[in-house]
N, C-alpha and C positions, 0 to 999 in steps of 0.2 A: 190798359184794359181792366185791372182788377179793380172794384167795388166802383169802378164807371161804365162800362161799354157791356152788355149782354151776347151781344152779336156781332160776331166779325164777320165782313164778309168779303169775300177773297175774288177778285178775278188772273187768274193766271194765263199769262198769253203763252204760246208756244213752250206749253209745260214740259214737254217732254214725259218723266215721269214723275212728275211733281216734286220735285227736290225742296224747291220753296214755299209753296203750298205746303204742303207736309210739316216743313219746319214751322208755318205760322199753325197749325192746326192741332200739332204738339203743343205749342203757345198756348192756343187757346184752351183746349182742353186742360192742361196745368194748371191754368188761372179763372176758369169753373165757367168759359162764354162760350156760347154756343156758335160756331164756326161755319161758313158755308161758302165753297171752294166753287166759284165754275172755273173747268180744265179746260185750254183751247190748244188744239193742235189738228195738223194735216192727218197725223197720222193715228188710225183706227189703234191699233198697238197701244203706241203711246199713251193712249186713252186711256187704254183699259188699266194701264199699269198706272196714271197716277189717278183715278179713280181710288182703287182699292191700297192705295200710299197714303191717300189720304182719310178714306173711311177707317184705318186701319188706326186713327188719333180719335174718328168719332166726327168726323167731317161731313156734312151733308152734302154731295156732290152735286154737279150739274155738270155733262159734258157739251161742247159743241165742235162739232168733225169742222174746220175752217183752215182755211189757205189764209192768214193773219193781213199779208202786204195785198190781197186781193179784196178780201170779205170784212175788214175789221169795220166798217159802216155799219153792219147786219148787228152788232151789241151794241146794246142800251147799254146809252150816258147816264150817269149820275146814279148807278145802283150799288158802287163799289167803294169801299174803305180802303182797301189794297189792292192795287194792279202791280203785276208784275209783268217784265216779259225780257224775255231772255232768249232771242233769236237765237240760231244755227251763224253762225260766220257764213255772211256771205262771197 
């Protein structure tokens, strides 16, 4: 990222509370690029906590309330730099 990339931009799947995100948004912020995290999870909760996990580095958020093994059709292809996703054990 530094003195190439401006902008990171993060999709995290079944964030939970952003554990990963967070860590890239710390990243980012440290190395002076502007960061921006969408959060995907089932759960309203979990939202809300890695929303503010990751504004908390300077993360520009987006969340979307999604059932991931149902809805994942519903996000746009090709907006992301970083996907992550890190299910529950099924």
């Amino acid at each position: 990222l530094k003195g190439t990339a401006k902008k990171l931009r993060v999709l995290d799947l079944c964030c939970y509370i952003g554990q990963w995100s967070t860590q890239l948004a710390h990243l980012g912020q440290h190395l002076g690029a502007q960061v921006e995290v969408t959060v995907v999870d089932a759960s309203q909760k979990a939202l809300e906590l890695a929303t503010q996990n990751a504004q908390n580095y300077g993360a520009k958020t987006t969340t979307l309330k999604l059932d991931i093994v149902k809805d994942l059709g519903q996000i746009a292809n090709g907006l992301y730099d970083v996907v992550i996703c890190d299910p529950p054990a099924f």
